[in-house]
C-alpha positions as CSV (number, residue, x, y, z in Angstrom):
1,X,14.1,2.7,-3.7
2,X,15.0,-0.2,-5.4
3,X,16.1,-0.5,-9.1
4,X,14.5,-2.6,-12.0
5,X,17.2,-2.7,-14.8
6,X,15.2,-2.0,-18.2
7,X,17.5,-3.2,-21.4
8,X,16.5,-1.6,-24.7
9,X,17.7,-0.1,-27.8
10,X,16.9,2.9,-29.6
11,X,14.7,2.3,-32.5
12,X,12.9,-0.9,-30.6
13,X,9.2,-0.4,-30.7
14,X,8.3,-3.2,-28.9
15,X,10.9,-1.4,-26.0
16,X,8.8,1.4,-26.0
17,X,5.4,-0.6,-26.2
18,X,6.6,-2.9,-22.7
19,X,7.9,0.1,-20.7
20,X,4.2,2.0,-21.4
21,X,3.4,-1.2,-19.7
22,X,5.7,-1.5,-17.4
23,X,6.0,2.2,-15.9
24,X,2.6,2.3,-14.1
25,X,3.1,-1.1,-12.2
26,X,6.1,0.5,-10.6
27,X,5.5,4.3,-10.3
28,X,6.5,5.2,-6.5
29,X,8.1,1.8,-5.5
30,X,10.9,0.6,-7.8
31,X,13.2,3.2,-9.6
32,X,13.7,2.4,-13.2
33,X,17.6,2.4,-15.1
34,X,17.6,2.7,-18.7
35,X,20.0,0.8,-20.0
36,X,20.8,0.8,-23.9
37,X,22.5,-2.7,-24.4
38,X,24.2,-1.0,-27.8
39,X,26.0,1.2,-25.2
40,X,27.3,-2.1,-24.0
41,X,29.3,-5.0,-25.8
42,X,28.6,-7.2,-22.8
43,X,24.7,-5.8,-23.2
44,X,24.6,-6.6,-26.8
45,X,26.1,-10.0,-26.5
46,X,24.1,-10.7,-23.8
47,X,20.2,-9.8,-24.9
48,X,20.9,-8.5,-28.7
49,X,17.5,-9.4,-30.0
50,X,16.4,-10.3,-27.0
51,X,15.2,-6.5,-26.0
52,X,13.3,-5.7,-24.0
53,X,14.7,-7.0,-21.6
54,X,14.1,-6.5,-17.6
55,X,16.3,-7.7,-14.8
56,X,15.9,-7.3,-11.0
57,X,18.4,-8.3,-8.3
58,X,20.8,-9.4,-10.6
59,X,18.2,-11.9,-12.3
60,X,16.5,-11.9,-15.9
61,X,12.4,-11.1,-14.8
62,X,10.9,-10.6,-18.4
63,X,11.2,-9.9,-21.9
64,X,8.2,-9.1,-24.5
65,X,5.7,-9.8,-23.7
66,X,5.7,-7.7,-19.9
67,X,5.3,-10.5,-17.6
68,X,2.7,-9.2,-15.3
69,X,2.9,-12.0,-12.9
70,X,6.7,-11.7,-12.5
71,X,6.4,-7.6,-11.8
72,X,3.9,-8.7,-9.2
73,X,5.8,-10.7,-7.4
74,X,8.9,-8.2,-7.4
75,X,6.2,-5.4,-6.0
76,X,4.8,-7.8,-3.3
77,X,8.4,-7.9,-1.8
78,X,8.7,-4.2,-1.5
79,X,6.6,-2.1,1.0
80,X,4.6,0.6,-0.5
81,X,5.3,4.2,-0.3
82,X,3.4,5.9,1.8
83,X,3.9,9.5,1.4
């Protein structure tokens, strides 16, 4: 499956707020890696007060708000799993 890169930090309620958001929209097609950019200088550098922050293929998709349109158009590129 593929993987949606979700920067965040711990403390962040609007992190939490977007990935209530965000985790339906992708349950069963995209897999989901947590990524605390404090764990990270090049994170925190990077995004800092940026978070949330999510990334897909290597580019920057959405910060708050969730960018519905954006996760759209990452989930009509990916077949759905038919179990």
């Amino acid at each position: 499956m593929p993987i949606i890169h979700y920067y965040t930090r711990q403390g962040c309620h609007l992190c939490e707020i977007m990935l209530e958001e965000l985790l339906p929209l992708i349950r069963g097609r995209l897999d989901i890696e947590m990524r605390d950019i404090d764990s990270q200088a090049e994170w925190c550098e990077k995004y800092d007060i940026r978070v949330p922050v999510i990334e897909f293929e290597g580019q920057l998709v959405s910060g708050y708000p969730l960018d519905y349109g954006a996760i759209r158009s990452i989930l009509a590129r990916i077949p759905e799993n038919n179990e």
